[in-house]
C-alpha positions in Angstrom: 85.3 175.0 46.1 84.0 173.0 48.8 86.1 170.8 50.8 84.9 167.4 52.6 86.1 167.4 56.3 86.8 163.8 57.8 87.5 162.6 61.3 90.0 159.7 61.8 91.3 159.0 65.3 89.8 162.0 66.8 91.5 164.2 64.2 90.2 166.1 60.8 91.5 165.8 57.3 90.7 168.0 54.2 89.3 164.6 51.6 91.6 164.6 49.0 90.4 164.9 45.3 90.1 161.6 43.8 89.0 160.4 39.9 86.6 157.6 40.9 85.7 157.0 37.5 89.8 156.1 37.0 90.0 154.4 40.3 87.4 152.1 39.9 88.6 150.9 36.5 91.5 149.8 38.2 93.5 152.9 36.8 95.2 155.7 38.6 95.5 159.4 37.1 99.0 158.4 37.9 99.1 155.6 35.7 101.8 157.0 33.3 104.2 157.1 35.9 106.1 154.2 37.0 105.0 152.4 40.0 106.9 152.0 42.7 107.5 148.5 42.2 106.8 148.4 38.7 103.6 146.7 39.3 100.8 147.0 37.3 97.3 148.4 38.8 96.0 145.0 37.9 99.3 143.3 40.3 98.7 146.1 43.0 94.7 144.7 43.3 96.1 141.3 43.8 98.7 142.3 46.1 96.1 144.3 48.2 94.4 140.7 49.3 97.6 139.7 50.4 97.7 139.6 54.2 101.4 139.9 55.1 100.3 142.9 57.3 98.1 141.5 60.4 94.8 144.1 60.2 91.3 143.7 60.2 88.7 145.5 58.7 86.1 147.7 60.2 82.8 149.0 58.6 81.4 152.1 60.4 78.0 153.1 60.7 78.3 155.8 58.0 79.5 153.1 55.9 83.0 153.8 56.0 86.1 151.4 56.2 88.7 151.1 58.3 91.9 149.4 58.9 94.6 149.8 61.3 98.6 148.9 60.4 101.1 147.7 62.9 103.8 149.6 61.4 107.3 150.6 63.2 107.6 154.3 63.5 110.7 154.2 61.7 108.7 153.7 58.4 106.4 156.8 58.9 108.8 159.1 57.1 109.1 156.9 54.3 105.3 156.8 53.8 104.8 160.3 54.3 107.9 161.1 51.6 109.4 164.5 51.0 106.7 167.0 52.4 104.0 164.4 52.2 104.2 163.8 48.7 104.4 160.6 49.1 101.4 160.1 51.1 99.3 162.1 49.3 99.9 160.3 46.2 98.9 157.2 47.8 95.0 159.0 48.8 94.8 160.1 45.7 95.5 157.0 44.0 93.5 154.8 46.3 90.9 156.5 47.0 91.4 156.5 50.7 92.6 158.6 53.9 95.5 157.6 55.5 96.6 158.9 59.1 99.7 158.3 60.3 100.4 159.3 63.9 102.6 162.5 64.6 105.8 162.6 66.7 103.9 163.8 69.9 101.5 161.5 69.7 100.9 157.7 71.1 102.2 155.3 68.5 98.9 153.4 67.6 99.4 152.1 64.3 98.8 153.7 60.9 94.7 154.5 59.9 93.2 153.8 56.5 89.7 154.6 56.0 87.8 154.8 52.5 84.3 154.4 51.6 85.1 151.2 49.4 86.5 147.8 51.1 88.4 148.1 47.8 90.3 151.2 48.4 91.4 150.4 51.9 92.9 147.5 50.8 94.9 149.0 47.7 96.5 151.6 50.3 97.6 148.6 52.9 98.9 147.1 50.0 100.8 150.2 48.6 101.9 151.0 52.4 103.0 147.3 52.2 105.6 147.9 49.0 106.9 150.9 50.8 107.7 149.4 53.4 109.5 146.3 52.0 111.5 148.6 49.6 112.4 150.8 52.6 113.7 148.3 55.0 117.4 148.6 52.8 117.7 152.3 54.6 117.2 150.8 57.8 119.9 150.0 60.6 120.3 146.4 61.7 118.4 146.2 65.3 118.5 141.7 66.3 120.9 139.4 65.2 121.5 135.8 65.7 124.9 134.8 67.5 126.6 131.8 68.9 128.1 133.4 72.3 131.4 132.6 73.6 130.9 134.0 76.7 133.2 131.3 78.6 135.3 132.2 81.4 137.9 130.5 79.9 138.2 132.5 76.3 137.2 135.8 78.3 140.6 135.3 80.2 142.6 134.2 77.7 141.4 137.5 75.4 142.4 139.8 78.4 145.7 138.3 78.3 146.0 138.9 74.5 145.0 142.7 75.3 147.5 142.9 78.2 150.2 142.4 75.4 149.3 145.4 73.2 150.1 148.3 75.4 150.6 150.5 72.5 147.4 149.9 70.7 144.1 152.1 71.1 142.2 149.9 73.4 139.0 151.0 72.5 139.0 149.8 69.4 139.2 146.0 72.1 136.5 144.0 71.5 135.8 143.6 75.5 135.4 139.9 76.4 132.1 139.8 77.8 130.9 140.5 74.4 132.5 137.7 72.6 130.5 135.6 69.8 130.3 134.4 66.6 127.4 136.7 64.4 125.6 134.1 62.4 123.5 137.0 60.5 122.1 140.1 61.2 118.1 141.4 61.2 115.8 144.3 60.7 113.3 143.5 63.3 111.1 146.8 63.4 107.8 146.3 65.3 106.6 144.0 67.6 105.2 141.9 65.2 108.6 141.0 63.1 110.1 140.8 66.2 107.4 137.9 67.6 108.0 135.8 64.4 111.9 136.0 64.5 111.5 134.8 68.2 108.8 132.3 67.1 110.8 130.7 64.1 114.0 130.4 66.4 111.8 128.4 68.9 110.4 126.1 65.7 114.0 125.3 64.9 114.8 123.7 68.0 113.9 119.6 66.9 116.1 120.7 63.5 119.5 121.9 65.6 119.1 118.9 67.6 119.6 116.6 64.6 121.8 118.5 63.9 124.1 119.0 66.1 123.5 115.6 67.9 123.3 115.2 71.7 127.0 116.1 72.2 128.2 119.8 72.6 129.2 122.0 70.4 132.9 122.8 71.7 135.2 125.1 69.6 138.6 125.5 70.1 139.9 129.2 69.1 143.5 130.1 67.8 145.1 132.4 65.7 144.9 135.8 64.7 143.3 136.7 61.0 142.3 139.8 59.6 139.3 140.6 57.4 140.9 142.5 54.6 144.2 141.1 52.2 146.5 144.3 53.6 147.7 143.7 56.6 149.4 147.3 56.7 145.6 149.3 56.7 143.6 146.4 59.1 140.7 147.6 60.8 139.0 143.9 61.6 141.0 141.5 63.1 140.1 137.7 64.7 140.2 134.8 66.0 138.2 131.6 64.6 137.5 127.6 65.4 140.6 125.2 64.7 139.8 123.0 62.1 139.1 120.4 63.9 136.2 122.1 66.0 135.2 124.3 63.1 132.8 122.0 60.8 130.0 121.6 62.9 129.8 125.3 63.8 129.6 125.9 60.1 126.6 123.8 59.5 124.7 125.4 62.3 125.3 129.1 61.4 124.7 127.9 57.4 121.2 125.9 58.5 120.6 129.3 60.5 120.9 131.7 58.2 119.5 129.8 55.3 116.5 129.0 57.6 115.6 132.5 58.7 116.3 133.4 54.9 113.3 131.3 53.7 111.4 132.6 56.5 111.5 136.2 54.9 113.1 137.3 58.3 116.4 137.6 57.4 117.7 139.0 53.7 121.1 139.8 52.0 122.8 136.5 53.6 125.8 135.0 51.6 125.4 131.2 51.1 128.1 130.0 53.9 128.7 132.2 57.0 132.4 133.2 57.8 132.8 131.9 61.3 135.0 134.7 63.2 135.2 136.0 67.0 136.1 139.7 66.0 138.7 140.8 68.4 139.7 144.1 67.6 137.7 146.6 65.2 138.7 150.3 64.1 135.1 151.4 64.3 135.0 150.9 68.1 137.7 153.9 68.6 136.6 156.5 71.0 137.1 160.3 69.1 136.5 163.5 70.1 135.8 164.3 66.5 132.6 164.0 65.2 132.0 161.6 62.3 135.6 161.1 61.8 137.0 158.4 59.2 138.1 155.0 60.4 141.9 154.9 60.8 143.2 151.4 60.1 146.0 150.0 61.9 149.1 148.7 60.7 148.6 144.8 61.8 151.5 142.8 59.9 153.6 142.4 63.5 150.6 141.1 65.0 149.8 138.6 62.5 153.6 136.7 63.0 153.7 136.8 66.9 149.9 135.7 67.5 149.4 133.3 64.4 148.8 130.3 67.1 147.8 132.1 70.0 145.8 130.0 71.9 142.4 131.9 72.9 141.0 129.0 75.1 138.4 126.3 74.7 134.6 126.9 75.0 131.0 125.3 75.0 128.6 127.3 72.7 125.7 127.1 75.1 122.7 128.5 73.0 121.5 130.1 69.8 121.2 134.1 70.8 118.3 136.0 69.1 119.8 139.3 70.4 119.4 143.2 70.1 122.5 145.7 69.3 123.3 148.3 71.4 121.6 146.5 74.8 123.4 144.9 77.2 122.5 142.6 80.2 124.0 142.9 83.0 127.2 140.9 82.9 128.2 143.3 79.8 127.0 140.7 76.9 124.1 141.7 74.6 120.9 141.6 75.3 119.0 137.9 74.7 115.6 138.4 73.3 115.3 134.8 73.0 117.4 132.0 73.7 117.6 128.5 72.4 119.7 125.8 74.6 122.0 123.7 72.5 122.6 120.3 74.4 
């Protein structure tokens, strides 16, 4: 049996088998199974005209076409699936080629090529799905924060540690990395990064309103923890007095409900739990590998700081920030930054 040789990107692919007469009917050889979204071939078609992934298409010479998808190397796996499967269903359902750059190689952007416009745009809008239903498995890389990196509260939080000479203090949040985490984001690629920074900046006349042209001051006291036994804590924290706490609420709800709509951030409960973590078991420092969190016993620590006065601060800005980054005064690193007044 002969077998068609194509080149994409410099690189040669055995042309995999496809029922045209199926495929152009708008039905796959496949079609018995369950999609992966339980879409219909008919949904799939209209889906493939949707352009939620920025590509334009190319018609070759030979009369082939060709797209190219801005995809974060993180999703590669998941479109290749358990060895390849997953991709190969795809070509053989669509019709088309799809190269998707090795781990040696430059990251460029995943290749479609087919000889019908209509097959290249079925795969982008399979890869699409994938992609969407994958982003669940993904680790958390931005999130948006109100930082309370005042001089003031970073003093008075040292003080607070200075008093716990028994406890782990790894497991001390260290002060210049004090904030409140309005929600958290899967920003994978440049482009979902862009539009997170993007909508941030559009929000910028909203805040305003709503926080008028006063500043936002919190007061922090107290000493909570997340879960309702105090003897197996492992997140303990401060948060606003009441009377400082209401207008901080209605900026990290507006937030969060805003970059909801957006489709940049998901999963967000309808009112944010304002809280300046202070101490978490996840932080501790082990020699063991993978070793389970060990909670703390926190009911002394509740009674002696209940109304421990962590200090007074300005919330300067809005933080579009990136985990595990750091500038250098110790805080996280700002992406993007909007001023509050």
């Amino acid at each position: 049996m002969d077998v068609e040789i194509i080149k994409v990107d410099g690189r040669q692919y055995r042309k995999q088998p496809v029922n045209m007469a199926l495929y152009l009917s708008g039905r796959s050889d496949a079609s018995n199974r369950r999609m992966d979204a339980g879409k219909s071939r008919e949904e799939m078609d209209e889906a493939a005209n949707d352009d939620e992934i920025d590509c334009t298409i190319q018609k070759a010479e030979d009369g082939q076409y060709t797209i190219k998808l801005d995809i974060d190397p993180e999703y590669y796996r998941f479109i290749i699936g358990r060895a390849g499967e997953t991709k190969k269903r795809l070509q053989q359902e669509t019709g088309a080629m799809i190269a998707i750059p090795q781990k040696f190689e430059l990251h460029n952007g995943i290749t479609i090529t087919a000889p019908f416009e209509k097959a290249v745009l079925n795969a982008r809008a399979r890869i699409q799905e994938i992609v969407e239903k994958s982003a669940d498995k993904l680790q958390y890389t931005h999130f948006i924060s109100l930082p309370l990196n005042d001089k003031n509260i970073q003093e008075r939080v040292r003080l607070f540690a200075k008093q716990l000479p028994d406890l782990d203090q790894t497991i001390l949040v260290q002060p210049e990395k004090l904030h409140f985490t309005v929600c958290m984001l899967k920003l994978y690629g440049n482009d979902a990064l862009e539009r997170a920074k993007l909508h941030l900046a559009s929000l910028q006349r909203q805040i305003y309103d709503l926080v008028g042209t006063r500043s936002t001051v919190v007061k922090l006291r107290g000493l909570k923890i997340m879960n309702d036994d105090p003897k197996n804590a492992h997140v303990l924290y401060t948060e606003p007095t009441q009377d400082t706490m209401q207008k901080v609420q209605e900026l990290a709800d507006f937030l969060c409900a805003s970059f909801l709509k957006a489709g940049i951030a998901s999963k967000i409960e309808p009112k944010v739990k304002i809280h300046c973590t202070l101490i978490n078991t996840s932080y501790r420092k082990t020699d063991v590998e993978n070793a389970p969190r060990v909670p703390i016993d926190a009911s002394k620590l509740l009674v002696d700081y209940a109304s421990f006065d962590f200090g007074e601060a300005r919330i300067p800005c809005v933080d579009l920030s990136q985990r595990g980054k750091f500038d250098e005064n110790g805080f996280y690193h700002q992406v993007s930054t909007l001023r509050l007044p």
